[in-house]
Residue, then its C-alpha position, 0 to 999 in steps of 0.5 A: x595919507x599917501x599921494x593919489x597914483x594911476x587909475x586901474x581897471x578892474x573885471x569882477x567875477x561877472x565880467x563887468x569892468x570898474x576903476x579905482x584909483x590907486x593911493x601910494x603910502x609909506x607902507x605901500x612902498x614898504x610893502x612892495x619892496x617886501x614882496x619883491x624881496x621874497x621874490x629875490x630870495x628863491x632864484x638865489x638859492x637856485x643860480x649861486x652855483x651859476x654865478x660862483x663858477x661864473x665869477x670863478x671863469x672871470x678872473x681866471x688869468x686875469x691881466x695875462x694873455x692867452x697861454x701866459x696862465x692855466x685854465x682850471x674852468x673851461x665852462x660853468x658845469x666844469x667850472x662847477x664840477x671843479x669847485x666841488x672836486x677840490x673845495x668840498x661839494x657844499x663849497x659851491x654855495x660859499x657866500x650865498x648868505x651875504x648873496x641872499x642878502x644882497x639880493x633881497x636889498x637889491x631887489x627889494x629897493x629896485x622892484x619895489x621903488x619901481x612898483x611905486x614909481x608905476x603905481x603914481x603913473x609916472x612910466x606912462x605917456x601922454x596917452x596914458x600908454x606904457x612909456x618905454x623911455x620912462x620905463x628905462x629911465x625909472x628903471x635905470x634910477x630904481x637899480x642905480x639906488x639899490x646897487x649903492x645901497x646893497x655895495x657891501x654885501x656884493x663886496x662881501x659875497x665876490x670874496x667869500x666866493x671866489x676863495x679857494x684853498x686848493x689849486x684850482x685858485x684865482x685872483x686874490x684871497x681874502x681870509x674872511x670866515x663870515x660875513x660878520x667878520x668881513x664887514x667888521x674887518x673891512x670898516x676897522x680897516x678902511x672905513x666907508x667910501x675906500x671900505x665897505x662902499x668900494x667899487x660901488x660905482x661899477x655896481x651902479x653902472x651894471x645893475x643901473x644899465x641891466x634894470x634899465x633894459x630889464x624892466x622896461x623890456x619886460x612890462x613893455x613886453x607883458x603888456x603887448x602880450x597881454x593886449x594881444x590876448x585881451x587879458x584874458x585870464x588864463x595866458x597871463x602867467x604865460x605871457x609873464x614868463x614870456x616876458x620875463x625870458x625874453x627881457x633875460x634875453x635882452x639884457x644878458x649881452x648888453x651887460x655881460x662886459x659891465x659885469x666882468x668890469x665889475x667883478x674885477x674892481x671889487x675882488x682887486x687887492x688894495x693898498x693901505x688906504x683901500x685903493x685898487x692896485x690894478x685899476x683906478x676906476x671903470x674906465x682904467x679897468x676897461x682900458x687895462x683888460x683891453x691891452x693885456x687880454x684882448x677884446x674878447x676877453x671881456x666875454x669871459x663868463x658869458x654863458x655864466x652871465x647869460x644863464x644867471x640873468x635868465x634864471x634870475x630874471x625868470x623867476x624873480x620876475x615872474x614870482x614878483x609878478x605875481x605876487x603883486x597880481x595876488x595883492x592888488x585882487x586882494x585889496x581890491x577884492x576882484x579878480x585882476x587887474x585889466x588895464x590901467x591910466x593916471x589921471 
C-alpha cells in the first residue's frame, strides 16, 4: 500500500513512449535514502583530506587579528602537506570514520526524502513544470531534518579532525581515541541538547541554506539540459555531471561564511553544563568573528569550501543520479526515463 506519485514517461527500446504512475511506500522511501547513502560513501573518502585542511585554515587564529597569531596553513595542498609532516601521513584521515558515517545519515535522509518528495509531485508546478521555489523549499526541509539527525557524528568528526599533537595545533583539544569513546563521554557528561545535539542549529542553517540551493539548481539545471537535447540517451550522464558542477558552483559562495560559523560553534570549549564559552549562538558568533577578525575572515577555508562542495557535490550527485536512473529502468524493465507530470 503506498500513495500514488508523479507520472513518468517512459521510451522502450523501440522509441515508442508510455506511462506509468509512480506509488511511494515505505520501502520506496527505505530504498531511496539506501541509494543516496552509497552515493555519499565514495566522495567521503575522496574530500577528507580537503575538508580536514580546510576545518584546520578555519580555526586558525581564531578570535585574534591578523598578526596577533602564526600562520601553520597557508592554503589547503600546505595545510595538508603540513598535517602529514608533523602528525603522521594517515593522520590526514583522522575522523573520517564518524565523517563516513555522518554523510551517509546525512545524505541519506536529505536525497532520499527529496527523492520521495519529487516522486509524489510535490516540486512541480501547476503546469506539471519543475517548481524551482518548490525544489529549494523541498530542499531546504530535506537538509534541515538530516543535519538534526546526523548532529553527533559532525560533532564527533570536527573533534577528532581537528586535533593535533604536534605545533602546528589550533582551536581547542578534545582527547577522544574513537568515536565510540566520543559519544560515550559526551552523553555521560552533558546528555542530549547541551551534548550530543549541540550546536545543531548552526548545522541546520548550512546544510538547510546549501541543499536548498544544491538541489534545486542542480535538477532545474539537469532538466533544461536535458529538454535541450531531447533526452537523448547519450548526453545524459554528461548533462548530469554539468548540472552537478555548475550547482557546486552556486552553492559554494553562499555557504562558505555559514560553514565557518559552523565549524566554530562546535569545536568551541564548553563549560560544566556544555554551554560555549566563546559564542552563544549563530548570531553571537557572527557578531564576535566580526569585531575581532574582520569581515574577510569569514572567507577563512574558502577554497577548501569551494573544492569540497565541488567534489562532493559531483560525485554524489552524479552517482545518486544515476543510481536512481539505473532503479527506475529496473522496475520499470525500459530503458529511461524521459519526461514525467503528476496527476
Amino acid at each position: 500500500m503506498g500513495v500514488q506519485g508523479r507520472v513518468i514517461i517512459l521510451r522502450d527500446e523501440e522509441g515508442r513512449e508510455y506511462t506509468t504512475q509512480q506509488v511511494v511506500t515505505a520501502s520506496s522511501v527505505v530504498s531511496d535514502m539506501i541509494t543516496a547513502s552509497i552515493a555519499a560513501t565514495g566522495a567521503t573518502i575522496v574530500v577528507h583530506p580537503v575538508d580536514m585542511a580546510k576545518i584546520r585554515i578555519q580555526m586558525q587564529g581564531e578570535l585574534m587579528r591578523h598578526g596577533e597569531y602564526k600562520v601553520h596553513y597557508r592554503n589547503v595542498p600546505h595545510a595538508i602537506y603540513q598535517i602529514m609532516k608533523h602528525d603522521g601521513l594517515l593522520r590526514i584521515y583522522r575522523g573520517i570514520i564518524p565523517a563516513t558515517f555522518y554523510q551517509i545519515i546525512s545524505q541519506g535522509f536529505r536525497l532520499g526524502l527529496f527523492q520521495s518528495i519529487e516522486d509524489l509531485g510535490l516540486t512541480m508546478d501547476s503546469n506539471l513544470e519543475h517548481s524551482i521555489i518548490k525544489s529549494a523549499i523541498s530542499g531546504a526541509f530535506c537538509g534541515a531534518i538530516s543535519a538534526f539527525i546526523a548532529s553527533p557524528f559532525f560533532m564527533v568528526k570536527n573533534y577528532q579532525m581537528i586535533r593535533s599533537g604536534s605545533q602546528i595545533r589550533v582551536a581547542h583539544q578534545r582527547q577522544y581515541t574513537s568515536m565510540l569513546h566520543a559519544f560515550y563521554d559526551i552523553y555521560r557528561s552533558y546528555r542530549l541538547s547541551t551534548g550530543l545535539w549541540r550546536a545543531t542549529g548552526s548545522n541546520v542553517l548550512r546544510v538547510g541554506v546549501g541543499s536548498s540551493v544544491q538541489l534545486s539548481s542542480f535538477v532545474g539545471i539537469k532538466n533544461v539540459l536535458n529538454l535541450s537535447v531531447d533526452y537523448n540517451e547519450r548526453f545524459l550522464v554528461f548533462n548530469t555531471i554539468m548540472a552537478a558542477l555548475a550547482s557546486g558552483v552556486l552553492v559554494s559562495p553562499i555557504i562558505a561564511s555559514l560553514d565557518l560559523i559552523r565549524v566554530r560553534m562546535y569545536i568551541q570549549p564548553v563549560d560544566s553544563n556544555g554551554r560555549g564559552l566563546l559564542y552563544k549562538n549563530v548570531w553571537d558568533c557572527f557578531r564576535r568573528i566580526k569585531a575581532r577578525e574582520g569581515l574577510l575572515a569569514f572567507w577563512k577555508g574558502s577554497t577548501g569550501a569551494f573544492f569540497y562542495v565541488m567534489i562532493t557535490s559531483s560525485i554524489t550527485l552524479v552517482s545518486w543520479d544515476e543510481m536512481r536512473h539505473v532503479r527506475n529502468a529496473r522496475l520499470n524493465s525500459r530503458d529511461y526515463i524521459i519526461d514525467f507530470g503528476y496527476q
